[in-house]
C-alpha positions, 0 to 999 in steps of 0.5 A: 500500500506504501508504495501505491500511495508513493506511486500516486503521490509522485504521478501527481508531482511529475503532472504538476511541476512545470521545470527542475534542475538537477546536478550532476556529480562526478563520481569522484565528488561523491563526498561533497554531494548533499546527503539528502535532496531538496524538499519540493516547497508548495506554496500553500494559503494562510490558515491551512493546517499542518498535514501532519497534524491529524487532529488539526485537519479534522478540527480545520474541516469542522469550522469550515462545515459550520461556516457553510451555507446550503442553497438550492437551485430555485434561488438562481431563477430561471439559469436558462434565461440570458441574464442567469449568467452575465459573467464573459470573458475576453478570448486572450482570458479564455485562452490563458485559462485553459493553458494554466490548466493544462498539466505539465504532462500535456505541456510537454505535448505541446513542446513535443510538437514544436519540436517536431516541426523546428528540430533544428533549433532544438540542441537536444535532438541530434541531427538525422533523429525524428521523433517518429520513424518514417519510410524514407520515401515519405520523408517529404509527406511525413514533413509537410503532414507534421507541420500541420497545426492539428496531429491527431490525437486519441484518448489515453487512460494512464495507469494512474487512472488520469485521461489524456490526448496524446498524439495518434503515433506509435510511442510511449506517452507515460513510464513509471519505473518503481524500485523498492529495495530491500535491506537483503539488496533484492529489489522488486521492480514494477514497471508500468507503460502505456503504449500507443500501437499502430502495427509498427514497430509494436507489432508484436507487442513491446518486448523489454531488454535488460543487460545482463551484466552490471558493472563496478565503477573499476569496471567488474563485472558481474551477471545479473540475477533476475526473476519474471513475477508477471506481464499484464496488458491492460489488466491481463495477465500475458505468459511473458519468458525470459532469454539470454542473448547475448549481453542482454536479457530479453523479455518476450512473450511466450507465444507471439501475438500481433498486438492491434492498433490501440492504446494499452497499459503495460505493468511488467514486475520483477525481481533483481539481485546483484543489482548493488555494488557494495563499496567500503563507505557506501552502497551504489544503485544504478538503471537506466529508466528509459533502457536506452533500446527504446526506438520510440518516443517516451514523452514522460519517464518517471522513476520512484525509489524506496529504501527501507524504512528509517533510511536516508539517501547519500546522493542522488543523480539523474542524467538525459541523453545520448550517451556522448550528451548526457544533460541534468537539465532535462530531469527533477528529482523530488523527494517523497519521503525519507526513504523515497526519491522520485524522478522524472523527465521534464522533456520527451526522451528520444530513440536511443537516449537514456535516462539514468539513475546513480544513487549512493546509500549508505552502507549500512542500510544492507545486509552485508553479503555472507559467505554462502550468498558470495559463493552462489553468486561466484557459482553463478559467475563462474559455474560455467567454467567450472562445470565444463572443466570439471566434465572434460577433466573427468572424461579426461581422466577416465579415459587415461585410466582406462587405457593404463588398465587397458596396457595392464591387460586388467580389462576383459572383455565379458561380450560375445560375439561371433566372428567370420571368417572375414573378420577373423582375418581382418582381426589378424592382419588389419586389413580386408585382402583377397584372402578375406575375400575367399574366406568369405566365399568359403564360409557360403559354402559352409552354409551350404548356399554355393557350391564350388567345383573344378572342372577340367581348367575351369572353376565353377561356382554354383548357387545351391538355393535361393533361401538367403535368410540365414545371411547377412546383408553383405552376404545376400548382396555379394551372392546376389552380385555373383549370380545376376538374374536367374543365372545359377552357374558362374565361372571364375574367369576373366568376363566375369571380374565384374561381379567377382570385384562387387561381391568383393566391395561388399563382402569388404563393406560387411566386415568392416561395418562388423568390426564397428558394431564389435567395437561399439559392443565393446567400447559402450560402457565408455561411450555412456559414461563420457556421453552421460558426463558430458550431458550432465555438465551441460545441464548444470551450466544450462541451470545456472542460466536465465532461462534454462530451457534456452540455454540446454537446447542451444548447448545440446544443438551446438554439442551435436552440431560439434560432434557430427563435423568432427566425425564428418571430417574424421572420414577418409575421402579418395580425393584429396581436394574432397578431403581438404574441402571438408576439413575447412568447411567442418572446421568452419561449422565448429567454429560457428557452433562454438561462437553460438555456445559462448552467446549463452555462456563464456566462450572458454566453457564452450571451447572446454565442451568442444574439447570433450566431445573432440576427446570423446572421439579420440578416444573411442576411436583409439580404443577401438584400434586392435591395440585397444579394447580389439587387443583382446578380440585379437588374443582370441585370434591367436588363440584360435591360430594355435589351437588350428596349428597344434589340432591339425592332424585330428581336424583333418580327418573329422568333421571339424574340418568342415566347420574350420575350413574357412577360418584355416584359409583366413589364417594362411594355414593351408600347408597344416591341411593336406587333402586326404581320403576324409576331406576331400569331398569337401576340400576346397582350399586348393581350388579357392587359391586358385580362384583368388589367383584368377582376381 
């Protein structure tokens, strides 16, 4: 209620002064600023009792009421005939009268539109600036319409329930800007605004930009902790968010409307925190009322500022301007009470200029910061660096950790998987050769879908069935590459290199896309620990933000966006030049995502999330190597190489002979296997070396 009345009190002083002056003081001359501003003297007529005095009021207005006397309207006679009224006026009176009763407010209008039509005898407007933003091609119309005598103007009602005319443009006839500050150094802030719209720059509605970060006098910085209470237009309540961009905080609303042509009172409330500077003497208040990012017109800025009851003021200052033409003469300061100071500008306040508020308190009006409200405030400057750093450490170290168990050969692996022949060999020698490729022929063979015979000089490869379900998708293609059509025989000559090389390519294509599915298996308990650190540290950084939502999709997007360029540029191309294009251009992208990352939080925490996904990669792209978790794939190999060496004899003459026969020609262990009477139906490693000879 103390602050409505304060509201009203001081809406009523702004509409009834007529000029002021403030000083300016130098930030260096704090000390020899006044402690406490001028009190507004009115003049009042002899005999008025002291308003403080409530006693004295009551008895005033009894001997009024006792001196009063009651007529009626009979005793005037007839007030319709000419001599009821017999007072006139001459039109100079008439015209006097009705300007002493304009308020200041439409006095400022009136200014206002003089203004318009002679800025160039104005030093206030700076050269090029107009009051209304106008199309280029209707300069010269626009001019000649406001030099016309009559503006139209429409009916405005101001938050404080006076009525007024203001001129029919898009701008902001009236803004009221309340701080109550707390002794915790919260400040609960009511900004109340009427706005006339014409589907302009209003568009949309107004949108507030508040900076993000507040500054000492040595130049520290600091970021601002802000929190939306509500947004009513005309009374309604309006979902209105809140968003970092950049060095600002923008409120806009939640879902976009189009705001029609009218005349509409907005009341924005919020709290802010970390908006004091505490100095060793005093403590430092500073905003600018108007914003500065306005581009419209703002005929009165008004400002109140409370403090805590039993409080007083050190000093106080107000600034108009451009910031290179910052003026006091374009603003009062009144004093509403002990602990409330109102300001106001007594000249419209263009696009781009300020009006700004620098107030000195005492110290000991606030409670002094503890440590635990300076190390939130330090998590919420510095979390962002913390956070990141501490995830990349933590992938970092898990990594090294691993790898130092990995040397050790402390980790095994628990996972099952079944290698091919093709595999096998890939496993071993670290590539896919004619041999893999054999080995892979053999292993249809052990499935019984081709057979492969000799005849005479020719080499002959028959498909058995046309059941391919039992293969995979490399195998189905590679077969189907081989027998095109409804051919079911193919000779392993030269007319047929064609379809030896694409079922070649894909048998090829196959092993590797096993090897990576192997290596995923083997590398995923890695991949969601680092994957889930690395979430989990943007999520804390987004938590830190203004609007937390905003800042996690922007860090995911820009993860993403990081980590698809690294492993598109990490991709081997036939082309040089290809691969050269693709380096700059995904460099590029990275640089990008990073730069957009460090809009909503530092640039070096970005660059630090960056590195994580970049290590995520190198690692698992190391692990994955046959001297990493592969190496004990690759100990299996060797195993199986021994046990195929050593068993030789008995694996010849039974029926293992079958099930080993292509791993025994991936591993080039045809000298240990000689044809005898109880393979060689099945025996086909003679003919597939010759076969591989042909390609």
């Amino acid at each position: 209620m103390k602050k409505l009345f304060l509201t009203i009190c001081f809406s009523l002083v702004c509409l009834g002064a007529t000029s002021g002056y403030a000083r300016i003081v130098e930030m260096k001359d704090i000390d020899r600023v006044p402690r406490n501003p001028a009190p507004l003297n009115l003049p009042a007529p002899d005999g008025l009792p002291d308003p403080d005095n409530t006693e004295e009021v009551i008895e005033f207005f009894r001997e009024r009421f006792k001196n009063a006397s009651v007529s009626r309207i009979e005793d005037f006679d007839d007030i319709n005939q000419s001599n009821a009224v017999n007072i006139q006026h001459s039109a100079e009176y008439i015209r006097q009268m009705q300007e002493e009763k304009k308020s200041t407010f439409e006095k400022i209008y009136d200014q206002a539109m003089g203004r318009i039509s002679d800025t160039a005898q104005n030093e206030a407007v700076v050269t090029g600036t107009r009051f209304f933003e106008l199309a280029p091609e209707k300069n010269q119309e626009a001019a000649t319409e406001l030099q016309r005598p009559n503006i139209p103007v429409v009916n405005a009602v101001l938050p404080t329930g006076r009525k007024i005319l203001v001129p029919a443009r898009e701008h902001i006839p009236y803004l009221l800007s309340s701080f109550n500050i707390l002794p915790t150094g919260l400040i609960q802030v009511t900004e109340d605004m009427t706005v006339v719209a014409n589907g302009e720059k209003l568009k949309n509605g107004v949108i507030k930009v508040i900076p993000k970060y507040s500054k000492s006098r040595a130049g520290i910085r600091k970021k601002l902790d802000i929190q939306l209470l509500s947004v009513t237009v005309n009374g309604k309540e309006i979902p209105y968010t809140l968003e970092e961009l950049g060095n600002n905080i923008i409120i806009k609303p939640v879902q976009k409307y189009i705001l029609q042509p009218g005349v509409y009172n907005y009341s924005f409330k919020y709290l802010l925190d970390r908006k004091l500077w505490y100095y060793d003497d005093f403590t430092e208040f500073y905003w600018d009322v108007s914003g500065s990012y306005f581009n419209l017109v703002i005929t009165s800025a008004n400002a109140i500022v409370s403090i805590p009851d039993g409080k007083n003021f050190l000093t106080q200052n107000v600034m108009v301007g451009y910031s290179s033409r910052l003026t006091p003469n374009r603003a009062v300061i009144a004093s509403l009470d002990n602990n409330a100071l109102g300001f106001a500008s007594t000249t419209p306040i263009l696009p781009g200029e300020g009006m700004h508020l620098l107030i000195s308190l005492d110290k000991n009006v606030f409670l002094e910061p503890g440590i635990g409200r300076r190390f939130v405030w330090f998590v919420t400057d510095y979390g962002d660096i913390l956070f990141s750093l501490a995830g990349l450490a933590a992938i970092l170290i898990s990594y090294i950790l691993s790898w130092q168990y990995l040397k050790r050969n402390r980790i095994k692996s628990r996972h099952s998987f079944k290698l091919t022949a093709s595999v096998l060999r890939y496993l071993v020698k670290n590539t896919f050769d004619k041999t893999a490729f054999g080995a892979g022929l053999l292993d249809l063979y052990r499935k019984n879908i081709i057979d492969i015979e000799k005849q005479e000089q020719t080499i002959l490869l028959i498909k058995k069935t046309d059941n391919l379900s039992t293969l995979s998708r490399s195998e189905k293609k590679a077969v189907n590459h081989l027998f095109a059509g409804k051919d079911s025989v193919i000779a392993a000559t030269s007319p047929n290199a064609l379809k030896f090389k694409r079922a070649y390519a894909s048998l090829e294509k196959g092993t590797k896309i096993l090897l990576k599915l192997l290596s995923l298996q083997l590398n995923i308990g890695y991949l969601l620990f680092s994957i889930g650190m690395l979430l989990l540290t943007e999520i804390a950084i987004a938590m830190l933000g203004i609007n937390p939502l905003q800042t996690a999709l922007v860090l995911f997007s820009g993860t993403l966006t990081i980590a698809f360029y690294i492993w598109v540029m990490k991709r081997r191309f036939k082309s040089k030049p290809i691969n050269y294009a693709v380096k700059i251009f995904g460099s590029i992208f990275i640089l990008f995502a990073v730069l957009l990352m460090g809009i909503y939080i530092k640039l070096i925490s970005a660059l630090f999330l960056a590195g994580a996904v970049y290590t995520i990669f190198e690692y698992s792209e190391l692990f994955s190597k046959r001297s990493g978790l592969m190496k004990a794939r690759t100990k299996d190999c060797e195993e199986l190489r021994r046990y195929l060496e050593t068993h030789a004899q008995t694996i010849a003459h039974g029926h293992e002979f079958a099930m080993q026969q292509a791993n025994i020609f991936a591993l080039e262990l045809r000298p240990f296997y000689p044809v005898n009477n109880d393979i060689a139906r099945i025996y086909k490693l003679e003919v597939m070396a010759e076969i591989i000879q042909l390609l």
